[in-house]
N, C-alpha and C positions, 0 to 999 in steps of 0.2 A: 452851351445852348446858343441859339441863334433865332432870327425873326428878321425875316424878308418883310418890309411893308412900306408903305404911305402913308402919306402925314396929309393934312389937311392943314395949311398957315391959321393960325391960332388957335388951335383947339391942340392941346397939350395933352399927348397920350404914355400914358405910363404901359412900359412894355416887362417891368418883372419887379413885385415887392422885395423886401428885404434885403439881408447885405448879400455881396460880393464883390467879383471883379470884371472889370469891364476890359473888354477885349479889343478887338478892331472897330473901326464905323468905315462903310464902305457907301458914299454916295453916291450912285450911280448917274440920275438925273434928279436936279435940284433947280428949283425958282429963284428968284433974285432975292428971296429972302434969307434970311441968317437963319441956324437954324443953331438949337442948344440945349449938351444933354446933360440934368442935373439930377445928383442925389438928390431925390425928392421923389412922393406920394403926393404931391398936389403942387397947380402953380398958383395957387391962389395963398399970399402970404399973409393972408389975415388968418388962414386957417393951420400955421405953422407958427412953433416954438419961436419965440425971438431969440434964439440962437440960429436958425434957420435963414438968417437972410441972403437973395437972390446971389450975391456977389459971392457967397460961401459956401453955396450949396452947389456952384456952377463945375462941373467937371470939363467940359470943352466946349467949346465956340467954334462954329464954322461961319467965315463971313458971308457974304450974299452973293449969289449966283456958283455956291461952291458944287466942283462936282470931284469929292476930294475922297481920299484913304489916307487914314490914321494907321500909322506903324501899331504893332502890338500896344495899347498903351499901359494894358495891366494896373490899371488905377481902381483901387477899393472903394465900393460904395457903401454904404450904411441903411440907409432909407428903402431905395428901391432908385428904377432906372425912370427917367421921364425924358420924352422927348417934346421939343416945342420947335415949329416952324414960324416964324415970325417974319410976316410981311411976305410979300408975293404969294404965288398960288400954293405954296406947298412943296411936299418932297414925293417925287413921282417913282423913285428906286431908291432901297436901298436894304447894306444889309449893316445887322449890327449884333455884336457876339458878347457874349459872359458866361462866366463858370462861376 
């Protein structure tokens, strides 16, 4: 499965509940922001397990102004997928896979 989309910088959208495995992220055109896709149904961590903290739920980091592709990364997620752009305008492309 796959999902071509934009992000709006801070508003953290979850793109698939439940477990699996996370595939490529292909960023096409990215803002100067960091941009990070965590096992997680929410970024709000008052409404997550305190097993659930930011640092443990984080699957990859892209730094800011990235316009980057992740090798296969095949990493299992549990939760569901969430993406967050943080700081600058956003993510303008991109694409991002799991089965």
């Amino acid at each position: 499965t796959s999902t071509d989309a934009t992000w709006t910088a801070g508003i953290p959208k979850s793109i698939r509940t439940g477990s699996g495995t996370l595939g490529t992220v292909i960023i096409k055109f990215a803002s100067v922001g960091r941009i990070v896709i965590y096992d997680a149904t929410t970024s709000n961590a008052s409404l997550r397990s305190p097993d659930q903290a930011t640092s443990t739920i984080t699957i990859i980091e892209f730094p800011a102004s990235a316009v980057a592709q992740a090798p296969a990364l095949d990493v299992n997620f549990n939760r569901g997928l969430l993406i967050e752009s943080i700081g600058g305008a956003g993510i303008a492309s991109s694409t991002i896979t799991w089965r």
